[in-house]
N, C-alpha and C positions, 0 to 999 in steps of 0.2 A: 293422236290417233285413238279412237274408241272403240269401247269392244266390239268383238266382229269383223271389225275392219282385218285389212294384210299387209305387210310389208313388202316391198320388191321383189322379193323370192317368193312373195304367195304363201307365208308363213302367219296366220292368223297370230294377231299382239292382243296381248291385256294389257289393259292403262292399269299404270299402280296406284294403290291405292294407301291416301292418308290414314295412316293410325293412329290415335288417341287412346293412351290408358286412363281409364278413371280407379281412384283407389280413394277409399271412406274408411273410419274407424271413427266410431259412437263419443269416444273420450280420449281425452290429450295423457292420459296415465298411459306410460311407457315410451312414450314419443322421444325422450328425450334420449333416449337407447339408439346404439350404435346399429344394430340392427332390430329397426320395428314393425310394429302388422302392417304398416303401410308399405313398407319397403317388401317382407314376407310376396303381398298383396302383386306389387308391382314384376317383384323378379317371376313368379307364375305367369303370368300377362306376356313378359318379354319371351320367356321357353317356348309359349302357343303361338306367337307372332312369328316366332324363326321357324318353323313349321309350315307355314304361309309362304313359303317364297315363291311356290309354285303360281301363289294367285297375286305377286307382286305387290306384297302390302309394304308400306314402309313406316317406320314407327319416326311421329313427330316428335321433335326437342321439348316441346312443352309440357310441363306436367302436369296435373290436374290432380290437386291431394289437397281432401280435407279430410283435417288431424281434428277432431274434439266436437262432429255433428252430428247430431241426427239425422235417421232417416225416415225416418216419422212424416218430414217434409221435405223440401226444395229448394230451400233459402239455406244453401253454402255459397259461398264465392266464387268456390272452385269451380263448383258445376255450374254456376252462372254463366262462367267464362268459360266451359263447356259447351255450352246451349248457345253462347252468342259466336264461337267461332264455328260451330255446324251450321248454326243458319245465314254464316257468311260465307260460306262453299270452302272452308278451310279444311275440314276433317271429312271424310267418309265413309270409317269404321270408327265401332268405339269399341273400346276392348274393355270385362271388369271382370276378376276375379268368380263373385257368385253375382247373382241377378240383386239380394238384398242391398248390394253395394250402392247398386242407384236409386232405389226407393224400399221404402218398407209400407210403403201404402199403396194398395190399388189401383185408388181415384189417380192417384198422381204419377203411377207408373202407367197407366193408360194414356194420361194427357202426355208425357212424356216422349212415348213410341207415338203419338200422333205426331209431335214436333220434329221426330227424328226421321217419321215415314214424307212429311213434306216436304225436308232438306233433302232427302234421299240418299238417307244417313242408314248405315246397319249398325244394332247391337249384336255384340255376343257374349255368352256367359263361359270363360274359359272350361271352370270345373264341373259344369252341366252339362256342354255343349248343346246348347242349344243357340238360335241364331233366327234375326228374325227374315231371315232371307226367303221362308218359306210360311206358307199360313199354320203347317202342323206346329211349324218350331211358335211360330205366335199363340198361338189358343193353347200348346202346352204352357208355354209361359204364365199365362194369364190364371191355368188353374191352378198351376206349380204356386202365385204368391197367396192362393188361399188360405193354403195349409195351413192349419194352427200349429203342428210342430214342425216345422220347416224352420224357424227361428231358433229352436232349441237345438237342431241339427246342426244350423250354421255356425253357433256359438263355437261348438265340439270342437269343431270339424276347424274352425281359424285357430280355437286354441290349438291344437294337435299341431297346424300345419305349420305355426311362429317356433313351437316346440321344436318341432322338425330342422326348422332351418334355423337357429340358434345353437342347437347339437352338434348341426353338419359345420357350425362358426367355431367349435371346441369350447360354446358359455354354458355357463350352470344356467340350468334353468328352474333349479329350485326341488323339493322336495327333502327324504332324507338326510343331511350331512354324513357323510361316514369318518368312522373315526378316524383319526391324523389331521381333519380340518376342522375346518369352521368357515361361515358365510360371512363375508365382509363386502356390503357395495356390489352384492351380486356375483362375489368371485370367491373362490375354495380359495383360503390364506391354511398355509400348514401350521399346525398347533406341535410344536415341537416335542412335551412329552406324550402326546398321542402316539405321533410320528413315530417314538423310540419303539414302541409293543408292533405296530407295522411291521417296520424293517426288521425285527424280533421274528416275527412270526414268518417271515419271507425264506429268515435265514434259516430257521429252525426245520423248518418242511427242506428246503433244500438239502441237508446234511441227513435227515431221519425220514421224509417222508410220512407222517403218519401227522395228521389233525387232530388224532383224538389226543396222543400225547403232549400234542401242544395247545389243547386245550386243559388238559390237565395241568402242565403245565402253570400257566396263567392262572388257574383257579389256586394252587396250591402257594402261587406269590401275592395272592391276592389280589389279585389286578383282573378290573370289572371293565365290561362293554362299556359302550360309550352314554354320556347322561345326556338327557335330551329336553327339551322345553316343546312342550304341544302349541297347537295354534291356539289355545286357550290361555296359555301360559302356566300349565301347569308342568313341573318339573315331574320327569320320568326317570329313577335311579339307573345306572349300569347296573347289568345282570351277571353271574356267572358264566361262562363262556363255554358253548358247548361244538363239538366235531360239525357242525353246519354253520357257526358262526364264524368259524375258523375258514373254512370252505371258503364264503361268502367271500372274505379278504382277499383268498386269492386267487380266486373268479376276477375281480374286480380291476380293468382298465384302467381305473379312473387312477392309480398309484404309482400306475405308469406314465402319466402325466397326459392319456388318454379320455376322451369324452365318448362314452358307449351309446349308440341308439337303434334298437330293432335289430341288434344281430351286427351290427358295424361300429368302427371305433370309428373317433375322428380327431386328430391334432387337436388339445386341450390346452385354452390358455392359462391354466392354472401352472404351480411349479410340482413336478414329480417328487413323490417319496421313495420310490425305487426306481431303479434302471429300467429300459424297458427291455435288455439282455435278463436280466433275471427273471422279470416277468414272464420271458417269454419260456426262460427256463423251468419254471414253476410251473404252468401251463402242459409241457410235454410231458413232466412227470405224472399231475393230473388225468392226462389221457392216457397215459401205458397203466395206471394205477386201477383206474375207473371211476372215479370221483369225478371228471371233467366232463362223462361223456352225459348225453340230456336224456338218454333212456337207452332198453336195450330190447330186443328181439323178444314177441313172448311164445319163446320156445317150448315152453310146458314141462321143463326141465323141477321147476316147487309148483306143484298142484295147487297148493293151496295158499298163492302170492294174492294179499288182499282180502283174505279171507280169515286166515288163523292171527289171535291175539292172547294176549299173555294176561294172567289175571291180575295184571296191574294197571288192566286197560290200552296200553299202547301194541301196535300191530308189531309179527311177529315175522320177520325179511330174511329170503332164504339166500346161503351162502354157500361157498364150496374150499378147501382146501385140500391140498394133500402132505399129506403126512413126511410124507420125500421130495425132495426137491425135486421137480424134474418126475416125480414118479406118475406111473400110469393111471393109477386110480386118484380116485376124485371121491370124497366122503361131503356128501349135502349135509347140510340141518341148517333151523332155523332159530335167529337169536330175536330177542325183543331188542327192539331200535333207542327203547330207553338207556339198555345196558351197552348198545349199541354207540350211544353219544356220550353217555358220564361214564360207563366202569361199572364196576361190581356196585358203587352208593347210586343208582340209579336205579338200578332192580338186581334182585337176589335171585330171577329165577334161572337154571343153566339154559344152553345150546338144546334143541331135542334135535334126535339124528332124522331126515326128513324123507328117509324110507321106512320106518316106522309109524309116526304119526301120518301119514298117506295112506298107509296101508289100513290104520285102522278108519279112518274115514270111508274109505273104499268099503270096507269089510259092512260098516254100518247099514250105508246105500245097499250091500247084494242083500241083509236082512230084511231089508223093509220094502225092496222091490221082490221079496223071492215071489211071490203069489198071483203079480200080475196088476195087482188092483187099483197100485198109486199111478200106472201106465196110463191103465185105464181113465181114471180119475182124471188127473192132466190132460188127457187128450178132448175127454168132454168139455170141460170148464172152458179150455180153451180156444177152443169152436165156437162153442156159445158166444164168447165174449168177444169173438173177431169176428161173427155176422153181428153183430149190434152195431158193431162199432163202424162197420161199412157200412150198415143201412142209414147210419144218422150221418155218416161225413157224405155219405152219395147225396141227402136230400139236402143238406145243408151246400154241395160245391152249385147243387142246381140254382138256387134260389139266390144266392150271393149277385153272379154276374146281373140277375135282373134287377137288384135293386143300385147294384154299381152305375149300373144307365140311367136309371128314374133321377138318381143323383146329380150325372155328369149333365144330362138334359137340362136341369132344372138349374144347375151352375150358369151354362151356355146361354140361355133366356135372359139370366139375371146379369150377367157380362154385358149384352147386347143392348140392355135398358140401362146401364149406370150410367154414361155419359149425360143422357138423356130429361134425369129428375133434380131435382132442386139440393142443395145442400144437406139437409136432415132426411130426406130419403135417401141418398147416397151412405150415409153412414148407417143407416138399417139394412142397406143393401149389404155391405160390406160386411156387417156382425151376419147376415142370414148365407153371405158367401164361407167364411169363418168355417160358420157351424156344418154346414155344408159338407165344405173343403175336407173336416176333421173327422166327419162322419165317414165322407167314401175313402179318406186315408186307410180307417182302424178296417173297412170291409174288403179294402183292396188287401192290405196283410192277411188278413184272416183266408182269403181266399187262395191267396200265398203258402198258407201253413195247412188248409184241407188238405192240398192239390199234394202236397209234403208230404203228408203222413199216411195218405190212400197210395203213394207211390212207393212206400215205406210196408207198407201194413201185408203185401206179399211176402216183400222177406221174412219180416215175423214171425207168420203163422207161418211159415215153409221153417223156420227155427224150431218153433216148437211144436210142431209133427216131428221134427230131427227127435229133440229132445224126449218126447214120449215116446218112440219107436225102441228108442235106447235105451230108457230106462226098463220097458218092454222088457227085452232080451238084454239086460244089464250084464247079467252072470258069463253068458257067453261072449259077446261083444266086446266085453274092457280089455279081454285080454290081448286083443288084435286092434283095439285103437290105435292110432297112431298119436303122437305127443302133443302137436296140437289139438285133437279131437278130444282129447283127455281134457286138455286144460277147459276147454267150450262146454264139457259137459260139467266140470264139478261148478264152473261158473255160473252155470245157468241152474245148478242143485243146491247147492250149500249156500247158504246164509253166512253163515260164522263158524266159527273153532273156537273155544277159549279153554285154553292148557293153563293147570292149576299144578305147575310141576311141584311146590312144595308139599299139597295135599297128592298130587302124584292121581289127579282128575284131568278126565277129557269131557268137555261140553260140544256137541255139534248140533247146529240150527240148523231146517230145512228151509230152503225158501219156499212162500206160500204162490205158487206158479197158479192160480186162478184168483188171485187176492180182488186185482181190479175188477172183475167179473160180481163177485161176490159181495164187495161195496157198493153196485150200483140196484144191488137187490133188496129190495126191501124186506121181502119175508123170508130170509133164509138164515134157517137155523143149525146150521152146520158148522162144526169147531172147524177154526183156526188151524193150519197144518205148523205157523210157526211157531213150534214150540219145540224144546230139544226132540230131538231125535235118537241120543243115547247122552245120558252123564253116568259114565263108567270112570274104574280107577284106570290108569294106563297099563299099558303089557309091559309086561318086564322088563322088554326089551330098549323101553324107551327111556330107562335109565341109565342107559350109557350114554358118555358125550363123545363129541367126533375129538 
């Protein structure tokens, strides 16, 4: 019965329809893997076909896999015996991963869909969705294999996706080794005295809780990270071992005899170095700790998170304890993150309490705002530079779409004549399709990224009209901020900190909030705002530690 037709009941039938997967890989490297791109290739194909039930596709027993072709041309086997059982009414769909799968040439995927339109054969492209059941889905296709980088996309995209499903199989798929193993044949083998500093490190957070100790620890028995061999072959020593190296360990699934990918584990054929009872026990302590968690609220609780750094260079991360267990107050300041992973041999400089250095930063800003003029200044620069910058992405979003068509036109012509010309004009067509293709790619992004940043460029200037209003009435304002409002403005005012606690100096940078403005001008002679803003000694005060 054919489509349209009805059953007894007057229940309109679909005839089901034959399915054929085709699946291609360029080279026979890796083929010989328990699970390969071809397979990758195939189990996508079957997901999209069970999805199908509705239009009664049935997937045929035969497979059609060629391991080690190009697609350059048309001369595999497999697809031979493709093409010869479509044009014996044996298949009716053909199903392929991406469109490259069945040609990577034009001329030949043109002649191809002619073969398949006269069998009255459908392709479809699982990952694209596209399908040539319709003429949009056909002429997208056709401009779709122009692309110049459409090939370097595909590459990505099959690595990622073998990646993918090789992770979710619990196999290495290569990369770093972590220490306790080694790569044998494609598989983590445990290295036994690695293995011993592991289960060391597991035990040791369990009982104490504290990484940095157990990186001291480690350091103090001598016993270095892991030594490692580049892809050059150059030998790379183990390092000293510091509070994030530690971390790393036991973050790390894989010891639990786990395969981690994007956020999920998965059954790992390797053999565990620890239980995964402990792991998982490590883990909870991490989260009540705060080590385990991937970030935190920015409450505006340290003003000056990202901003302030220690004169030994590394940033300076605010903290809080109390002095009581259980006690009601909470005393901030901020330590440098060096002293923060080695100890006192990392940096010599103390803890500063982080209501003082806040305070003096605040103090600085009500100085150099008291008068009005830096408000002022801000609010001009910044106008100026946000009608520029509109006027050139408005004339630029106009002119894109027109040349986007001159392009797509001139594609469409050159489509409609390839079948048409002789061999060596077909290959001039194809390099002028190419160039084409690659040209309305970069205009179609571009046009992408306008459309982005004119719908972006509101917010902005409605920021900093915020920002100049408030630095405006600074004096009266701060006091009645609320805590995230604090935090938005010293962000969007300070530049930097750099605390010189054993010179017992504060340096603070302003940021230059019309810089872009003043780069695009040629003749303008006007200093630089970023330059310190005060390098004073510090207040007294800021010689106590918490």
């Amino acid at each position: 019965m054919k489509n349209g037709q009805v059953n007894t009941a007057g229940v309109p039938t679909v005839e089901p329809k034959r399915v054929a997967i085709y699946t291609r890989k360029s080279t026979d490297k890796g083929l010989e893997r328990d699970f390969n791109s071809l397979d990758a290739q195939r189990e996508a194909c079957e997901q999209y076909i069970k999805i199908q039930a509705h239009l009664c596709w049935e997937l045929t027993d035969v497979r059609y896999d060629d391991g080690g072709f190009t697609g350059a041309n048309i001369d595999r086997p497999a697809f031979a015996r493709l093409l010869a059982d479509i044009e014996a009414g044996r298949i009716d769909v053909v199903v392929v991963y991406k469109v490259d799968r069945l040609s990577r040439s034009l001329l030949d995927f043109a002649k191809v869909m002619d073969r398949f339109n006269q069998a009255g054969a459908a392709f479809v492209s699982v990952t694209q969705n596209f399908s040539t059941a319709d003429a949009m889905g056909r002429l997208t296709l056709n401009v779709l294999m122009s692309f110049a980088e459409f090939e370097r996309e595909m590459i990505s995209e099959r690595t990622r996706d073998k990646i993918a499903g090789s992770r979710r199989r619990g196999k290495w798929t290569g990369g770093a080794v972590p220490i306790g193993y080694e790569a044998q044949d494609k598989k983590l083998v445990i290295v036994e005295h690695e293995a011993h500093v592991v289960r060391d490190i597991f035990e040791r957070y369990l009982d104490r809780q504290s990484a940095l100790e157990i990186a001291q620890h480690l350091n103090e028995t001598h016993q270095l990270t892991k030594q490692r061999t580049t892809s050059r072959g150059r030998i790379r020593q183990g390092r000293d071992w510091t509070k994030d190296t530690v971390l790393r360990i036991l973050k790390n699934a894989v010891y639990a005899g786990f395969m981690p990918y994007r956020g999920e584990v998965y059954e790992g054929e390797h053999e565990a170095i620890i239980g995964a009872a402990t792991f998982h026990r490590v883990a909870v302590y991490l989260k009540k700790y705060g080590a385990g968690r991937t970030g935190k609220p920015r409450s505006g609780e340290y003003l000056l998170s990202g901003r302030l750094f220690c004169v030994c260079g590394y940033a300076m991360t605010g903290k809080g304890t109390r002095k009581k267990k259980g006690g009601a107050k909470k005393y901030r300041y901020y330590q440098c993150v060096m002293k923060d992973k080695l100890g006192r041999r990392g940096c010599e400089s103390r803890p500063l309490p982080a209501g003082a250095i806040e305070g003096f930063v605040v103090a600085r800003i009500r100085d150099v705002t008291a008068d009005g003029s830096v408000a002022e200044e801000v609010a001009r620069r910044m106008d100026g530079y946000f009608a520029k910058k509109r006027k050139a992405l408005d004339d630029e979003h106009k002119e894109l779409p027109k040349k986007i068509a001159e392009l797509s036109a001139e594609i469409r012509k050159l489509i409609d004549t390839i079948i048409k010309v002789n061999e060596s004009a077909r290959r001039q067509i194809e390099t002028r399709i190419d160039e084409l293709g690659h040209a309305m790619g970069k205009h179609e992004l571009r046009l992408v990224e306008v459309e982005r940043t004119l719908t972006g460029l509101d917010d902005l200037q409605s920021e900093g009209r915020w920002v100049s209003g408030a630095l405006k009435t600074f004096d009266t304002v701060w006091d009645v901020m609320s805590p995230g409002n604090r935090l938005r403005l010293i962000e969007a005012v300070v530049k930097k900190v750099v605390v010189n606690e054993p010179e017992n100096q504060v340096t603070v940078l302003l940021n230059d909030l019309g810089a872009t403005e003043r780069e695009e001008e040629e003749d303008d002679d006007e200093p630089a705002t970023d330059e310190p803003l005060a390098t004073v000694p510090e207040p007294a005060a800021m010689e106590a530690s918490p």
